[in-house]
N, C-alpha and C positions, 0 to 999 in steps of 0.2 A: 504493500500500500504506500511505504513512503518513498521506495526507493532509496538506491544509495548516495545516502548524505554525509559520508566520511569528512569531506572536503567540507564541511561546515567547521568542524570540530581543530581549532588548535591547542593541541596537547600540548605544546611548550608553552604557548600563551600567558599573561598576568591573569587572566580570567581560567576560574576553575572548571573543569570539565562539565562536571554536572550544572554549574550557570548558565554555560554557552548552550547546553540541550535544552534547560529549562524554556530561554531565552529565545530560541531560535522556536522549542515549539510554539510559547506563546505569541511571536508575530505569527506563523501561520493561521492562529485562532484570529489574531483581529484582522491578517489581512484577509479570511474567508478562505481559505484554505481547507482549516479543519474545522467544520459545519459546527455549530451549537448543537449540542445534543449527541453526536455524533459517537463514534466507542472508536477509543485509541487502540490499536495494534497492540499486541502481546509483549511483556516489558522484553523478552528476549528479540524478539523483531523489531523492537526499536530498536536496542542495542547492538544488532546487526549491523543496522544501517547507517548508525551511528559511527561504529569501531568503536565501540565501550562497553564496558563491561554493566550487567545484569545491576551490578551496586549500583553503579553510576546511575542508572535509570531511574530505580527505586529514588536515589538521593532526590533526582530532579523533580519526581511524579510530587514527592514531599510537601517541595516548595510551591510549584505549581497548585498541590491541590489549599495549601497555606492561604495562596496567593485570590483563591478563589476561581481559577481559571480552571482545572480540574474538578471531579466529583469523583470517587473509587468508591465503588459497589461492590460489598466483597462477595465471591461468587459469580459476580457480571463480569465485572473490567472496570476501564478506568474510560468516563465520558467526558466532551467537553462541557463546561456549564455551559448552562441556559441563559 
């Protein structure tokens, strides 16, 4: 679903891993990308497409869902909010 977004991600960077995913998914939320309501891909298929690891994911879904931007349904998935 997301295809490979490796090249989003720099890992030597001043910005930590898991901010830059956090970050990179929520502009696709506001720019319409990824629909309101919508169910995020499997944390391991993120992290494919990412090049990060399963933690890393978990860390960002975190902040995202902190942030408001995320809902995680446990048993569903993780949706975008409404």
């Amino acid at each position: 679903m997301l295809g490979d977004r490796r090249d989003r991600i720099e890992h030597e960077g001043p910005v930590t891993v898991w901010r830059q995913l956090a970050d990179d998914l929520a502009a696709d939320v506001k720019a319409g990308r990824l629909a309101r309501g919508s169910r995020l891909p499997r944390y391991t298929e993120i992290a494919e497409s990412y090049g990060v690891s399963v933690d890393t994911v978990q860390r960002a879904m975190l902040a995202l869902r902190k942030e408001g931007v995320v809902v995680v349904t446990v048993g569903r998935g993780t949706f975008v909010a409404k």
